[in-house]
N, C-alpha and C positions, 0 to 999 in steps of 0.2 A: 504493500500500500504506500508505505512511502517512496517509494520510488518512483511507482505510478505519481504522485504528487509531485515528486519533483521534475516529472517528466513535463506534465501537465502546466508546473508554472512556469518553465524554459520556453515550452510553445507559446505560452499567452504573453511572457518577457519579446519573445523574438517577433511575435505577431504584432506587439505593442510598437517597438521600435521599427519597423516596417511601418505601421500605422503611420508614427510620427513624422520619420523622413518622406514617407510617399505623400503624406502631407504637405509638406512645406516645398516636396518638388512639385505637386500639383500648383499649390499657390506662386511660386515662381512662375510657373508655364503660364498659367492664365490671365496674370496680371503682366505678363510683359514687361516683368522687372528684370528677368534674364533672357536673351535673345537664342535662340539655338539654332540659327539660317544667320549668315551675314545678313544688316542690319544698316540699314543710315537712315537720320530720323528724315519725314516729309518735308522738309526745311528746304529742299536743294530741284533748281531745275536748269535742266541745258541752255546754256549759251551757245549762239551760233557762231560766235568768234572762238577761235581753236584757241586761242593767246588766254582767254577765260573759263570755256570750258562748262562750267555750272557757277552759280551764283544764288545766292537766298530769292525765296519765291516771293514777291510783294504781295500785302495784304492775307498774312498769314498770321493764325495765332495755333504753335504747336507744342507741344513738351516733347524738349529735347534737352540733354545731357544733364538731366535731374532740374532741369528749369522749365517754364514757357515761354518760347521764343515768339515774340510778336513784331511785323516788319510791319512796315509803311509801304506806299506805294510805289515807291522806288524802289524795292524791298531791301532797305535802308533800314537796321535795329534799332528805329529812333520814332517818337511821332512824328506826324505828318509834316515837311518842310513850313518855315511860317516865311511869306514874302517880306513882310515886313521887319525885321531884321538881317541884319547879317551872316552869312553861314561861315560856320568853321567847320571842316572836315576830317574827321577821325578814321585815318584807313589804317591797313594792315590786316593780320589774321586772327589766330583765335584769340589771341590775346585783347587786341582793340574792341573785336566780337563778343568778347565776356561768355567764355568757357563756363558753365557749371555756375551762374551768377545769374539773377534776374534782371528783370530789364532796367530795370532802375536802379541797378548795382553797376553798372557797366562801367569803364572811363570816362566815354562820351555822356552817359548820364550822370554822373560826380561833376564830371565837367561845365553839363548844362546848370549846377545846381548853383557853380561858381559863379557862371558867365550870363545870367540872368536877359541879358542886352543883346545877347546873341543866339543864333541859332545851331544849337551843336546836332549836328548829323553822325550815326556811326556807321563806317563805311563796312568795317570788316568783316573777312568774312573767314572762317574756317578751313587750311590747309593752304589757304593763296602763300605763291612765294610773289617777292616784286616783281616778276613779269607779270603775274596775276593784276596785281596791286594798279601798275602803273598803268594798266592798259585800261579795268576800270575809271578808273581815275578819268581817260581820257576822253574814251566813251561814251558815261554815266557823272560826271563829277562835273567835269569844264562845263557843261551847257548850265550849269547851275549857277556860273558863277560866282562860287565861293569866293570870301574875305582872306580867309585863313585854310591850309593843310595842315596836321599835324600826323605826322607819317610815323608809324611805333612798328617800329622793327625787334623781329625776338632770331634768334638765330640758328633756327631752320629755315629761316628767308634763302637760306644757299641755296637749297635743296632748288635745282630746274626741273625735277618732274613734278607734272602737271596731271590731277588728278580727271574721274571722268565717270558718269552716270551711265551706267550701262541698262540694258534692257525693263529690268529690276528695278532701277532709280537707287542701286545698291552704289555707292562711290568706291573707285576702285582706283588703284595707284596704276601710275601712264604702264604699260607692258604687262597688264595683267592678262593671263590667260587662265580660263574654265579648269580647273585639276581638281580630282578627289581631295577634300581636304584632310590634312594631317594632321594625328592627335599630337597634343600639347603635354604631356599631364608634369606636375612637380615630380622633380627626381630627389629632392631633399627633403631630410625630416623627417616627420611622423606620415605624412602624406604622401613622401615616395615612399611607402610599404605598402603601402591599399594595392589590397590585387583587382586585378582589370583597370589599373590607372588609364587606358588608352579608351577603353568603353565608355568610361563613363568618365574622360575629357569631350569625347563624340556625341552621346547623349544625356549626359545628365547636366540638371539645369544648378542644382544644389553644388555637386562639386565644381561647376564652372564659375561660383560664386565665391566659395571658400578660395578659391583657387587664383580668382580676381584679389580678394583680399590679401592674400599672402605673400603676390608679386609685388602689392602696391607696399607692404608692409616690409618687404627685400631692398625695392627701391628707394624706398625712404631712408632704409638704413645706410644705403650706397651712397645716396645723396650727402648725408649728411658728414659721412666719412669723405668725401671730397673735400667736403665745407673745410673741414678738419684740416685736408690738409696743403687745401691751398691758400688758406688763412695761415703758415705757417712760413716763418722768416725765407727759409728755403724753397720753397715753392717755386718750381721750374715754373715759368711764364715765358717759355716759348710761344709760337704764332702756330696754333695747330689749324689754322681754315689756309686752304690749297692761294697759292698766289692765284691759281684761275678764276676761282671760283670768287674772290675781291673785284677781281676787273671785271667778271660774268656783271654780279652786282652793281657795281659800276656802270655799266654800260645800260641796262637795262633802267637804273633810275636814273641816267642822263636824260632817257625819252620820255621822261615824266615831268621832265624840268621845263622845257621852254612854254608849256601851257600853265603852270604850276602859279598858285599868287605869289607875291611878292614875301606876304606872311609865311613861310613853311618851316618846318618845326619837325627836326628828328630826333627822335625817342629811340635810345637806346635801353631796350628792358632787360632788366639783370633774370640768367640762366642760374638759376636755385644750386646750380649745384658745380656751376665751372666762373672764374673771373673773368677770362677772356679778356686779360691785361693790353696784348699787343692789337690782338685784332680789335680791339674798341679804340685805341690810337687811330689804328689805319681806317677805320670806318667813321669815323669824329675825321677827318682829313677829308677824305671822299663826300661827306655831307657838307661841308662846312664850302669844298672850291666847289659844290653844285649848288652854291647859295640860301643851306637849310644851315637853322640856329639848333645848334646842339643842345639834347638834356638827356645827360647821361644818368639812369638812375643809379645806375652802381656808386654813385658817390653818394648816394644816401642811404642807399639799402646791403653794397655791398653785396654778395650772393648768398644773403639771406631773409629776402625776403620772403614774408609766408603766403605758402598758396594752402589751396583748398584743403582738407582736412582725410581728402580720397585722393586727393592728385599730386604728384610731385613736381608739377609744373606751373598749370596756369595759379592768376594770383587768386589771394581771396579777399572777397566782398572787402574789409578792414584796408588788406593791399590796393586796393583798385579807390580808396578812399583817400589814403596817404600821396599814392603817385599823381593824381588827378590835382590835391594842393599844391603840391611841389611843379607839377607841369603850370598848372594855375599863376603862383606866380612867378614863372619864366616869361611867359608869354609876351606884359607887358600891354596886355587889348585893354 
């Protein structure tokens, strides 16, 4: 008898724990808190110019990256342009876009809360490098014409490939081809012992979550270990961005220049986790003889300033507060 009992609570212990978990992966699957198909939120529609690619959809209100993204009808992250003031123009990527911040967290919204007298538009948009940027800009921007540009540069602006909305409206990086995809699963820790790591990085919505958490939780600690030790007397500050890849840049924000106001304004936004001591020389040089007034944040923040509390990159709501004062009074409007 007792063994029978103890058989009996084993099955109801392990039927329980199946309960639970098929639970909470039910509840993932159906709330679309975890994605198991590549995924881009409905934010993004094709441009017919190849230099652009896609671009946010105007007149859109969506939840995307744990916020709702609502555009204008320029599909411009800002409300509706007002004629009767002046515009100033907040471009760049995700960063000027406000990553995982609500609308009224943004820069260009912090900005508008400064500049009262003015019309802050946010141009950005998620993945653009400056060819993206500038080409917008010329497009979409000049017929506006804006008072002020304020151009916020983060440094994957190197990166020349151009991303692209495939059939799906799924965004896929430029060279992507259709392949079975490959499982991922953690090879460390308590998590790389789980047997079928490969099944269920493939189907399961719960360990693609735990699984999310533990990278971001790796990352962070990476991150912060750089901090360490390029905050350190010794800290090689070598120039690790390619000489090409400066004159690529270079060249592509020259063509942004001759329509560009006279007002323009580059933001150098500090990388959390590297200083990028030389390359913010040579790129404070390159803005400066194409006629843009430098603001470097790193002399404020240093590469620590804090981002989101899930992200090891973009800033948070607090950052996008502080930078937006600081940019405020550089300006000088």
């Amino acid at each position: 008898m007792a063994h029978r009992d103890a058989a009996v609570n084993f099955v109801l212990l392990c039927g329980t724990i199946l309960l639970f978990f098929g639970g909470i992966e039910t509840v993932l699957r159906l709330t679309g808190i975890v994605k198991m198909k590549d995924y881009t939120p409905p934010m993004y529609e094709r441009n017919e110019n190849p230099l652009i690619s896609y671009q946010l959809k105007p007149n859109i209100s969506e939840y995307a990256f744990r916020n709702v993204v609502t555009t204008n009808s320029l599909g411009f992250r800002s409300p509706e342009p007002n004629p009767t003031k002046p515009m100033i123009v907040v471009g760049g990527d995700s960063i000027a876009f406000g990553y995982g911040v609500a609308n009224d967290e943004t820069l260009a919204a912090n900005l508008q809360k400064l500049l009262p007298a003015y019309d802050v538009q946010n141009a950005g948009v998620p993945g653009y490098n400056i060819r993206q940027e500038a080409t917008l800009f010329r497009d979409v921007v000049v017929p506006l014409n804006p008072a002020a540009l304020i151009l916020v540069f983060y440094w994957n602006d190197f990166d020349r490939s151009i991303s692209w909305l495939d059939e799906d409206h799924v965004l896929r990086p430029e060279g992507w081809m259709p392949q079975e995809k490959p499982c991922d699963p953690i090879e460390r820790g308590l998590l790389g012992l789980l047997p079928g790591r490969c099944f269920l990085d493939l189907h399961s919505a719960l360990y693609r979550t735990v699984k999310e958490f533990a990278n971001t939780r790796s990352a962070l600690r990476e991150r912060d270990t750089k901090r360490l030790e390029e905050s350190a007397p010794s800290a090689d500050e070598k120039n690790n961005v390619p000489v090409q890849d400066l004159q690529w840049y270079e060249q592509e924000l020259s063509l942004l220049v001759p329509r560009a106001p006279p007002n323009r304004f580059f933001v150098i936004w500090p990388d959390a986790s590297a200083l990028h001591t030389e390359e913010r020389k040579e790129l404070a040089r390159i803005a400066q003889e194409h006629g843009f007034n430098v603001i470097d944040l790193y002399d404020h923040f240093g590469n620590t300033m804090e981002t989101l509390s899930w992200d090891y990159i973009h800033p948070s709501p607090a950052s996008l507060v502080q930078a937006a004062k600081i940019i405020h009074d550089t300006l000088g409007l």
